[in-house]
N, C-alpha and C positions, 0 to 999 in steps of 0.2 A: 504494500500500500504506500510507503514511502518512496518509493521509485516512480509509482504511478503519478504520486502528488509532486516530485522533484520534477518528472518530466510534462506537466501541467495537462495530464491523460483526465481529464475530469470524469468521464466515464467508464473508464476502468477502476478509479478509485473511488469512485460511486456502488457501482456493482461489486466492487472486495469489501467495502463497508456494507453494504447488504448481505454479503455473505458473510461476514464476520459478528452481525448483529444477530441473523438467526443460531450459528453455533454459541454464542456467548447466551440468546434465549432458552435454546436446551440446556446448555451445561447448567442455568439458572433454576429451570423448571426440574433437575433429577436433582440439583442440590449436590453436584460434584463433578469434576472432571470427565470429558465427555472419553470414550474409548476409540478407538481407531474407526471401531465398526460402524459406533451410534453417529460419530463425525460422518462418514460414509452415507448413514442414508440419510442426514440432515440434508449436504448435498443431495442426494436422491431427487428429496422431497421439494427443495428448491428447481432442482433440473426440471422437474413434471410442474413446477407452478408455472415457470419460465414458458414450457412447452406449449400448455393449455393459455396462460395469459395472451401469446404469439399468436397462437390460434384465432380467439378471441376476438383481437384486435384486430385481424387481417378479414373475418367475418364480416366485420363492422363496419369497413373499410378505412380503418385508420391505419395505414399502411406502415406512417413515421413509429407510432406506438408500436406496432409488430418488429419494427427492426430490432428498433431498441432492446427490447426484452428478449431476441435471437441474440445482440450484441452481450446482453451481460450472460445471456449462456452459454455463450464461446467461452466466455471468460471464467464461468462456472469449470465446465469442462476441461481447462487446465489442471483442476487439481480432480478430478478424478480418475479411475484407473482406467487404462485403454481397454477398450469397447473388445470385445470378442470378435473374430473372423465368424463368419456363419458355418465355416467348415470346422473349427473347435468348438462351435454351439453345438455342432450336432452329435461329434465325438463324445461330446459330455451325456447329451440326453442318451446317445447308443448305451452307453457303458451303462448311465444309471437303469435305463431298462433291463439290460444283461443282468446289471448286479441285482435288480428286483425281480428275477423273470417273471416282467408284465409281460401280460398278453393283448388285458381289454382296457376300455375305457374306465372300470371298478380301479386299477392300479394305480391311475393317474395321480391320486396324493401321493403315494410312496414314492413314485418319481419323482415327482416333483419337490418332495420333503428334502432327495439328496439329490436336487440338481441345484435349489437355489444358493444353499450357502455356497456353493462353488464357485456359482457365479454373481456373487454377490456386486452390485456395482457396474456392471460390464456386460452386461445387456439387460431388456427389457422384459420385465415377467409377462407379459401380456405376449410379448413373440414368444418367450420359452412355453409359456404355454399352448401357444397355438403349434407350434413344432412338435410338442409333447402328443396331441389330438391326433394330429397329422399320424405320426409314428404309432400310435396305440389302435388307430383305425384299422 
């Protein structure tokens, strides 16, 4: 944030103080230091406001507000882990099937139980799920 504010990036040090104000809101709201993990889907849960806000906005058609809030989730997306290839998505879902030998659509939590923590971060439970249907079909 300091580099952002040295080099007069007013919107990137906008959106890091946005980011920095919801993980100081969590660490507030458990009452302690936040862990790797719960940091992790705080980002998450910013990344899918950002998403839906963009969305939103571009409906409406206020075009400048949709940037903007694609702008501060670039910026979001710097500090989270790189996204999965779709061909390591599916490695993951093959094996978790393997290791549960599903067959039907009844297995799909057990799969899914050990695909999320895996991919914790790094891709979208709404695709891992739909990939999960796809495969159990």
């Amino acid at each position: 944030m300091k580099a952002a504010t040295l080099a007069r990036d007013a919107a990137r040090r906008d959106a890091l103080r946005l980011i920095l104000a919801s993980l100081r809101s969590a660490e507030k709201d458990l009452q302690r230091p936040l862990s790797e993990d719960e940091e992790l889907q705080v980002l998450q849960r910013e990344r899918k406001r950002r998403l839906e806000a963009a969305e939103a906005f571009r409906d409406a058609g206020r075009e400048e507000q949709a940037e903007k809030e694609e702008g501060e989730l670039a910026i979001l997306e710097e500090f989270m882990p790189a996204p999965l290839s779709e061909e390591e998505l599916e490695r993951i879902v093959d094996d978790a099937i393997a290791e549960n030998k599903a067959t039907n659509m009844r297995d799909m939590g057990r799969v899914m139980a050990d695909v999320m923590p895996q991919i914790a971060g790094r891709a979208d439970g709404s695709a891992v799920s739909q990939l999960v249907r796809e495969k159990l079909a």
